[in-house]
TIDO-357927 format. One record per atom (N, C-alpha, C, CB): residue number from 1; atom name; x, y, z. Coordinates in nm, 2 decimals. Glycine has a CB too. Example, Ala and Ser with C-alpha at 12.3 -4.5 7.8 and 13.67 -1.06 7.14 Angstrom:
REM TIDO-357927
  nr atom   east  north     up
   1    N   1.32  -0.57   0.78
   1   CA   1.23  -0.45   0.78
   1    C   1.32  -0.33   0.78
   1   CB   1.13  -0.45   0.90
   2    N   1.28  -0.22   0.71
   2   CA   1.37  -0.11   0.71
   2    C   1.29   0.00   0.79
   2   CB   1.41  -0.06   0.57
END
This chain:
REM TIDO-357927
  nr atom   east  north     up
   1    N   1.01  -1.29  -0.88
   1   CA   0.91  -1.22  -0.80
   1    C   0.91  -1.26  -0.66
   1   CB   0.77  -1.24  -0.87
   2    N   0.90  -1.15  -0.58
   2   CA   0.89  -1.16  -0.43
   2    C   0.76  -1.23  -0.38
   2   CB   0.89  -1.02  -0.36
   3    N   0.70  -1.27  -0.29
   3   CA   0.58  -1.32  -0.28
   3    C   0.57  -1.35  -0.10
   3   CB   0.57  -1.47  -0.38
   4    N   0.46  -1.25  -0.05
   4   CA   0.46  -1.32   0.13
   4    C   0.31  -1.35   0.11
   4   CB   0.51  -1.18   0.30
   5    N   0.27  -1.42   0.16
   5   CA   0.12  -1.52   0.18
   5    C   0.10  -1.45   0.35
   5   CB   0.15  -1.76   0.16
   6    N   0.16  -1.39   0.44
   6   CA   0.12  -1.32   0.53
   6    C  -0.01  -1.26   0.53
   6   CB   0.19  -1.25   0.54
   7    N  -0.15  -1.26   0.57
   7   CA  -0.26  -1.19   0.55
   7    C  -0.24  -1.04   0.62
   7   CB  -0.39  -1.28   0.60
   8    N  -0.15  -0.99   0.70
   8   CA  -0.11  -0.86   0.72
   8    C   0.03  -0.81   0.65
   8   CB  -0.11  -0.85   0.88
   9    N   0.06  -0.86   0.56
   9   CA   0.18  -0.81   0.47
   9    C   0.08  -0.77   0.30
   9   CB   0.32  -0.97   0.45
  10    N   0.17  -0.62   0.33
  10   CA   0.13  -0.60   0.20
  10    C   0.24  -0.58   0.07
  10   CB   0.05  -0.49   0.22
  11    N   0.20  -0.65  -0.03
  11   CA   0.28  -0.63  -0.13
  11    C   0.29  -0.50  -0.20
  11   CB   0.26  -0.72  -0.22
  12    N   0.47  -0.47  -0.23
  12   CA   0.42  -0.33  -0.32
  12    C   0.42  -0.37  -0.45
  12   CB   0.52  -0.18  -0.30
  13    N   0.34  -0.36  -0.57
  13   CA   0.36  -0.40  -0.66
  13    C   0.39  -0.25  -0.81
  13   CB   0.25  -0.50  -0.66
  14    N   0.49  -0.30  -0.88
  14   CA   0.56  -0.19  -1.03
  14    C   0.41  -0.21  -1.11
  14   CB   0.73  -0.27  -1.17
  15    N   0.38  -0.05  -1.11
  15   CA   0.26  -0.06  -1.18
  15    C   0.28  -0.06  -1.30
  15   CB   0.18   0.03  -1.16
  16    N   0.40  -0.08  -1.36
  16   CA   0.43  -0.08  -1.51
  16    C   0.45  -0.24  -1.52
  16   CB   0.58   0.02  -1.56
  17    N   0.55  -0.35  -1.45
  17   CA   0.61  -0.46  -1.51
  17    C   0.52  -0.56  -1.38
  17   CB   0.81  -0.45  -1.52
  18    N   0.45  -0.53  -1.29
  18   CA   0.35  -0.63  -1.21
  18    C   0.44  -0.69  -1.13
  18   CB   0.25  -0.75  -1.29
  19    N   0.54  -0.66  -1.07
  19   CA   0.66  -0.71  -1.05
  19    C   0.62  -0.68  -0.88
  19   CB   0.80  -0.64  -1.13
  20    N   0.68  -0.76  -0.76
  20   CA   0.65  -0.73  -0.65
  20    C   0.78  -0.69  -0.64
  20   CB   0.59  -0.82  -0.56
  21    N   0.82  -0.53  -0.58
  21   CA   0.94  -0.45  -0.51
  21    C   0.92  -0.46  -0.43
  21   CB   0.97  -0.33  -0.52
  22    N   0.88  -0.45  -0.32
  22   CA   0.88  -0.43  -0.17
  22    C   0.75  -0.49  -0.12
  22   CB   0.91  -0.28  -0.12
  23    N   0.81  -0.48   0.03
  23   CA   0.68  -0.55   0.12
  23    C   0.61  -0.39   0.22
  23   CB   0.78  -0.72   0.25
  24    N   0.47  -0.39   0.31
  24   CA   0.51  -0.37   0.42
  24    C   0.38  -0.46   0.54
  24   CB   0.53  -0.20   0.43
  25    N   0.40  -0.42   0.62
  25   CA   0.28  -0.43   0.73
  25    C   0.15  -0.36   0.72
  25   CB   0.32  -0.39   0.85
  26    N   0.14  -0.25   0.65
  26   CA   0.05  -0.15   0.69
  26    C   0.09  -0.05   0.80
  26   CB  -0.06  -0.21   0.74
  27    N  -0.06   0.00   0.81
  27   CA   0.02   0.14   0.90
  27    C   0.00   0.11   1.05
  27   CB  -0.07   0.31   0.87
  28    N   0.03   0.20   1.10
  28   CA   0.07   0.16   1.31
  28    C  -0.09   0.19   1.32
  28   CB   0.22   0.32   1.46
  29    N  -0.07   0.21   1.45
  29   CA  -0.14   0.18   1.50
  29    C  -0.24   0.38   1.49
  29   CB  -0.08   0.09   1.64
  30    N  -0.17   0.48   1.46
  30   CA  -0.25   0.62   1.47
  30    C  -0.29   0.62   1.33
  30   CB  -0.17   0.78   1.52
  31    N  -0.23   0.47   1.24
  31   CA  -0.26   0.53   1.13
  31    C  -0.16   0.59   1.00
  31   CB  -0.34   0.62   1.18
  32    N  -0.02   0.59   1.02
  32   CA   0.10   0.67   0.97
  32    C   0.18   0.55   0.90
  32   CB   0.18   0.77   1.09
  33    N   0.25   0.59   0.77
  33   CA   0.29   0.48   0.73
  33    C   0.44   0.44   0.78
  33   CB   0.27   0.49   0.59
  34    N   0.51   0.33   0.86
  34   CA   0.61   0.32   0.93
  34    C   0.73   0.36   0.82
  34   CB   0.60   0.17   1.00
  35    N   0.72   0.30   0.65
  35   CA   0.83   0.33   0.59
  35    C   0.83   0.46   0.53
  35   CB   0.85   0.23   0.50
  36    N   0.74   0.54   0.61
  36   CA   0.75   0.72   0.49
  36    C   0.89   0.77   0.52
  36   CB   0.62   0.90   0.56
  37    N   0.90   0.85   0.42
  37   CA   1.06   0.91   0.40
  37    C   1.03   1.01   0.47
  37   CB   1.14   0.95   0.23
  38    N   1.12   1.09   0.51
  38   CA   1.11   1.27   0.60
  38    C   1.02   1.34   0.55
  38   CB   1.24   1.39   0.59
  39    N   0.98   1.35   0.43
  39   CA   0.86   1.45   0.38
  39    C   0.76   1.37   0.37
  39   CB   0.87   1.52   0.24
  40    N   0.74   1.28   0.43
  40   CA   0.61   1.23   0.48
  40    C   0.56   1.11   0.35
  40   CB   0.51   1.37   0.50
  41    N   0.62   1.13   0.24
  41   CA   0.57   1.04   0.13
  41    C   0.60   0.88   0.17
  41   CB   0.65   1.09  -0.01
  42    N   0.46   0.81   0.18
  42   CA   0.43   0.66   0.19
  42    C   0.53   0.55   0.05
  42   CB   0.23   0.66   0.16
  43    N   0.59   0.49   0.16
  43   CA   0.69   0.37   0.05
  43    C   0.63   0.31  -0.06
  43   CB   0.73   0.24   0.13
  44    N   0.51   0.29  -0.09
  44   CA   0.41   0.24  -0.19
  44    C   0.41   0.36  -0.26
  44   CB   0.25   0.19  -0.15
  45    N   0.41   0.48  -0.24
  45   CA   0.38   0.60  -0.36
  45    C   0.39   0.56  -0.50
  45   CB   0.47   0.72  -0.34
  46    N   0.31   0.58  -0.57
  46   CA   0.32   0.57  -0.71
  46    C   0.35   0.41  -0.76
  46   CB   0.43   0.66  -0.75
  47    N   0.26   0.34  -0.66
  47   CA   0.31   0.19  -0.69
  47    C   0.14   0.13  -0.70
  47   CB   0.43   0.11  -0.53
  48    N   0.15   0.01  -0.71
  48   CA   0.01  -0.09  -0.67
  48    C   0.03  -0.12  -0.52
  48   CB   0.01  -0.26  -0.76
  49    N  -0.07  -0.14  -0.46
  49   CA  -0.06  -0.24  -0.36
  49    C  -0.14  -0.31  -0.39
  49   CB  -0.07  -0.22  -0.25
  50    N  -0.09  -0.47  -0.35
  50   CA  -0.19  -0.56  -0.29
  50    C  -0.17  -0.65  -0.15
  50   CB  -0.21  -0.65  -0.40
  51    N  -0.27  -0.60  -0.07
  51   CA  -0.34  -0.63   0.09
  51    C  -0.43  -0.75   0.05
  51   CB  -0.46  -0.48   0.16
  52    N  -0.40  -0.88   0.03
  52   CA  -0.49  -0.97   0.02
  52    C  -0.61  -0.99   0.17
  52   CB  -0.41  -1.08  -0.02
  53    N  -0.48  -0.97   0.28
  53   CA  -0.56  -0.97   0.40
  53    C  -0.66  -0.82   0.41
  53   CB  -0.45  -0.98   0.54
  54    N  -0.66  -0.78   0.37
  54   CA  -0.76  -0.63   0.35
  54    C  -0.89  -0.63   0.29
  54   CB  -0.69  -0.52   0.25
  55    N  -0.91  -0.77   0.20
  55   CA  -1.02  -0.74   0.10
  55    C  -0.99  -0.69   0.00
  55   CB  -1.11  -0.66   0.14
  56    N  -1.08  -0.76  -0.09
  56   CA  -1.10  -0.73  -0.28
  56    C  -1.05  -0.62  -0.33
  56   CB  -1.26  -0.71  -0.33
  57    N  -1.09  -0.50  -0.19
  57   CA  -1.14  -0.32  -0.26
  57    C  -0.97  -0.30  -0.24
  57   CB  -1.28  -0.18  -0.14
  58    N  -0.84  -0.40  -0.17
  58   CA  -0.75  -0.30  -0.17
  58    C  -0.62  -0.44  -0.24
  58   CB  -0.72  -0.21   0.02
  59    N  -0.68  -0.53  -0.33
  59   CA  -0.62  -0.56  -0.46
  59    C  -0.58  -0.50  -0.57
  59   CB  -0.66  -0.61  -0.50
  60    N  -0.46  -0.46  -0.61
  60   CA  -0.46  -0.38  -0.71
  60    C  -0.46  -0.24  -0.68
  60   CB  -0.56  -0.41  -0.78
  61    N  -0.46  -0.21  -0.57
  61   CA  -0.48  -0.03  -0.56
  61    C  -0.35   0.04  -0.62
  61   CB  -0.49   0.04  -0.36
  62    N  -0.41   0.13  -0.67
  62   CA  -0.32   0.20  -0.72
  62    C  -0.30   0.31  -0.61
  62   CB  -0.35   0.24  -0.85
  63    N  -0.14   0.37  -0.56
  63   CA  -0.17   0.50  -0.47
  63    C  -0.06   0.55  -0.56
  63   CB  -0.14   0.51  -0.28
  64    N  -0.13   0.70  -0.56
  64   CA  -0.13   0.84  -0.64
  64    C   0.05   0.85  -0.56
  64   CB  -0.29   0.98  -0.57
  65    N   0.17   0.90  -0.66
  65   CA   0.26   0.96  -0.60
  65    C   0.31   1.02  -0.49
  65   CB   0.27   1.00  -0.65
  66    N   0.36   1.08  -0.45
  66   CA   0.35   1.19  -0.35
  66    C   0.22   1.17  -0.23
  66   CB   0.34   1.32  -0.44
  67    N   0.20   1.03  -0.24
  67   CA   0.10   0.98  -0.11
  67    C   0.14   1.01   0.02
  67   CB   0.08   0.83  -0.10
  68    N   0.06   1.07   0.08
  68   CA   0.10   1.12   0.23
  68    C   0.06   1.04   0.29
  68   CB   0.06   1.24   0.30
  69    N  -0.03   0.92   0.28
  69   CA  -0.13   0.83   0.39
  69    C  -0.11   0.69   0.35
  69   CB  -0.31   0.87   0.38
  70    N  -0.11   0.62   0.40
  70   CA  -0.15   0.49   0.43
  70    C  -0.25   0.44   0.31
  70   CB  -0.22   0.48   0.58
  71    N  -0.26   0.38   0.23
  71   CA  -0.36   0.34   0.15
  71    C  -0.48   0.21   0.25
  71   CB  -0.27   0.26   0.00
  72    N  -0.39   0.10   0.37
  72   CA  -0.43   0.06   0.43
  72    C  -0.54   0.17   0.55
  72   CB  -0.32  -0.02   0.45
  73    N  -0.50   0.27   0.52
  73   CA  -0.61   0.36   0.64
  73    C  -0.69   0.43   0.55
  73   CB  -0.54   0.49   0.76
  74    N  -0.72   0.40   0.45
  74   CA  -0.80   0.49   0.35
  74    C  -0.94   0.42   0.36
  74   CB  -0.75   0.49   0.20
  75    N  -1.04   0.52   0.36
  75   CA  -1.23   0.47   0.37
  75    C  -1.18   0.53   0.21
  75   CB  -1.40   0.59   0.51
  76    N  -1.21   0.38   0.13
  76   CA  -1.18   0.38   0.00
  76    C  -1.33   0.45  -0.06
  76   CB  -1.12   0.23  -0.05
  77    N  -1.49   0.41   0.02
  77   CA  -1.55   0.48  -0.01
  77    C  -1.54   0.60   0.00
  77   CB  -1.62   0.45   0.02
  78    N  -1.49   0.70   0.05
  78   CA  -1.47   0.83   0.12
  78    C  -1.35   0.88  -0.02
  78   CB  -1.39   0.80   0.33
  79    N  -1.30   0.82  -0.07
  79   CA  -1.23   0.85  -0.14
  79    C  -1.23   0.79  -0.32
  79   CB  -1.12   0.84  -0.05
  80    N  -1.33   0.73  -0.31
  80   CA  -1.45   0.71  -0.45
  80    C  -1.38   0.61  -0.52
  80   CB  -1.48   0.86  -0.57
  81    N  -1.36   0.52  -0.43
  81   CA  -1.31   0.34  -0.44
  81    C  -1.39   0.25  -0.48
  81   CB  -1.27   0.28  -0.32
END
């Protein structure tokens, strides 16, 4: 298992085996995720994240497949977190 203790790195974590696959930073600065593929889908898609530097609410997040956004730019209240 991968592991960065960075408080602005976020881990992507296999929502099946808890396993850390990839890393990133979060999103720039308008908000867009730096590793989306051409159709716009966020590198975490269909993964966990955990943002320890983010707070409690974005341990464990789960983002939905075919994510267009930044889970790091999400008003998790706004979106029933």
């Amino acid at each position: 298992m991968i592991a960065m203790k960075e408080d602005d790195v976020v881990d992507i974590v296999d929502p099946d085996t808890n396993e850390v696959v990839n890393h990133c930073c979060g999103p720039t600065a308008q908000g867009a995720c730096p590793g989306a593929g051409p159709d716009g889908i966020v590198l975490c898609a269909g993964c966990r994240v955990d943002a320890r530097g983010a707070g409690p609410e974005y341990w464990n997040l789960w983002v939905p497949p075919r994510s267009q956004h930044c889970p790091r730019a999400w008003n998790l209240d706004r979106v029933g977190y």
